[in-house]
C-alpha positions in Angstrom: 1.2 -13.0 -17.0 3.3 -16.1 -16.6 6.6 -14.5 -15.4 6.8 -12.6 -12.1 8.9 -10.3 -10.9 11.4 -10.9 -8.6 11.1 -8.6 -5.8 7.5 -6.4 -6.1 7.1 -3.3 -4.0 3.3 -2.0 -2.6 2.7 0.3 1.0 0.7 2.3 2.5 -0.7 3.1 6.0 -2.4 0.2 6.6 -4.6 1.7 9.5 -8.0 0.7 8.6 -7.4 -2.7 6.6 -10.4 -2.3 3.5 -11.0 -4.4 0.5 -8.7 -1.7 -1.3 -5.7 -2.5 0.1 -6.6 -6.6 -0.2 -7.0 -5.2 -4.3 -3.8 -3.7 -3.8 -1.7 -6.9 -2.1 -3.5 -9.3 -4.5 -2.2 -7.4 -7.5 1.4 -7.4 -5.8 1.5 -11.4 -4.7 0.0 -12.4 -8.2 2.9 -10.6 -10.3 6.0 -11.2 -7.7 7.9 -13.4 -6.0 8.6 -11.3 -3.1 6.8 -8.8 -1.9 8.2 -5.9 -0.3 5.1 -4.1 1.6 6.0 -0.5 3.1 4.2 0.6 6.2 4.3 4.8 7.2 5.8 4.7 10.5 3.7 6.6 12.9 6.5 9.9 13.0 5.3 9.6 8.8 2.2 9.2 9.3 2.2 12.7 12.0 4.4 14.6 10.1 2.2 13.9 6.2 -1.6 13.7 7.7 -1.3 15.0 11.6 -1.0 14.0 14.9 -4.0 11.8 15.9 -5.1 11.2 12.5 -4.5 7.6 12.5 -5.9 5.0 15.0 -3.6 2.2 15.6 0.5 2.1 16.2 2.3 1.2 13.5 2.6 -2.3 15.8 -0.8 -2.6 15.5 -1.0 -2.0 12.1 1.9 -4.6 10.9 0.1 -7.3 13.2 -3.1 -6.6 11.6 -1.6 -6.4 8.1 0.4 -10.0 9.2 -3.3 -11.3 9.9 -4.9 -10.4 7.0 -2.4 -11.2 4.7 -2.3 -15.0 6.4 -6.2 -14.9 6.3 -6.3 -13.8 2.8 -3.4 -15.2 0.9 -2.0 -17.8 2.6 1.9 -18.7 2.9 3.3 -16.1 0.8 6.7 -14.4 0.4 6.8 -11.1 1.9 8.9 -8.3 4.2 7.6 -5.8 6.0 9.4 -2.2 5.5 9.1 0.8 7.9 8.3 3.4 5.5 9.9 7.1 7.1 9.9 8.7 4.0 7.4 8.5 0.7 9.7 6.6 -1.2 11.3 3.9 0.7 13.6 1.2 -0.3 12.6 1.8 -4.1 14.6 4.6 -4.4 17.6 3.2 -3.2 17.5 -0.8 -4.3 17.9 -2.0 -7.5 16.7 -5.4 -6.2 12.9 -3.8 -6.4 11.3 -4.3 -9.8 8.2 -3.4 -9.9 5.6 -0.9 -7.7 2.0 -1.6 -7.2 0.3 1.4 -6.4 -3.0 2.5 -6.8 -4.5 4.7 -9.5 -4.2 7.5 -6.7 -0.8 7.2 -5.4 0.4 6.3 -8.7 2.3 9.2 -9.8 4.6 8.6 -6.7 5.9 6.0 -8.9 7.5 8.6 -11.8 8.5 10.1 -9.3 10.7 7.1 -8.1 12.0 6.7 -11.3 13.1 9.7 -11.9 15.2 9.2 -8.4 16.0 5.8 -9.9 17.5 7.5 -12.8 19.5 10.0 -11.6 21.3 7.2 -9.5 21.8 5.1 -12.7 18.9 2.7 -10.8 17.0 0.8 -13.7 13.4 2.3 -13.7 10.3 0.2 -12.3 7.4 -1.6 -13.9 4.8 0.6 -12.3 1.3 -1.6 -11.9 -1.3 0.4 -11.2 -4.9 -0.7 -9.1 -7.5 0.9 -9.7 -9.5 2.6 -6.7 -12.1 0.5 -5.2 -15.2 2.5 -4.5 -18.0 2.3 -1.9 -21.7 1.8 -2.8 -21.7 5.8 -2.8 -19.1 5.9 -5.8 -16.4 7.6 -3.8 -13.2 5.4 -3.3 -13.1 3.4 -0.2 -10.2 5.1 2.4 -9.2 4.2 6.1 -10.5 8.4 7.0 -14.2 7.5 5.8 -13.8 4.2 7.6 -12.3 5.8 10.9 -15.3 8.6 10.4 -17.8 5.3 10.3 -19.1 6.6 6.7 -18.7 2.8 5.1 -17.4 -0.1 6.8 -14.0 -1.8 5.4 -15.8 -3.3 2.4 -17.4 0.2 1.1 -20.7 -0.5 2.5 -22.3 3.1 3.5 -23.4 3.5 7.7 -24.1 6.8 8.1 -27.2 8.9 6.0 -26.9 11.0 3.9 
């Protein structure tokens, strides 16, 4: 792909940082610009998957994404967004072109089209990542790291 996007949006929680979400941020640097990366507040977070179901503070979790996303890709054009609802800023920014998601949070993006649509917003590229899956075969998530299943690049710790 030689043209990028102007303004590319990606975001998740972010509390266990895994080879997934590096998949996920390499995919959105290589085809944008700028990349707008939403990160689930820690009311979001409580209110979609529980109280106490996270480790870090959303704090935490921007200054570790900030770290890895120095470590891993270097000077790159970024925001961080404080994500309070699913959507985001996609839903109500033209400026956003594109959404990176991965192959299981995908269909959120029809689902910002859709919104996009009904408020005459031109409709995003969606660019979906395919899962990356621990040496079990089940996709690698920030749950089976916090359990201590697999460590952040799939790798199995626990038995059967």
């Amino acid at each position: 792909m030689t043209d990028k996007f102007n303004v590319v949006a990606t975001g998740g929680t972010f509390d266990e940082i895994h080879i997934g979400h590096l998949a996920l941020l390499s995919k959105a640097f290589e085809i944008g610009k700028r990349v707008v990366i939403g990160v689930s507040s820690d009311e979001f977070v409580d209110m979609v998957k529980g109280d106490g179901k996270i480790t870090h503070t959303y704090e935490q979790r921007v200054a570790n994404l900030r770290h890895v996303i120095q470590a891993n890709f270097g000077d790159v054009i970024y925001e961080i967004s404080k994500l309070n609802t699913t959507y985001g800023p996609t839903v109500i920014s033209g400026e956003v072109n594109a959404l990176v998601a991965s192959s299981e949070t995908a269909k959120k993006g029809s689902e910002i089209n859709e919104i996009r649509s009904n408020k005459g917003i031109k409709p995003l590229a969606i660019v979906i990542v395919d899962m990356i899956r621990a040496d079990d075969g089940a996709p690698i998530s920030s749950s089976r790291i916090r359990t201590g299943q697999i460590d952040p690049q799939g790798k199995l710790l626990k038995g059967e």
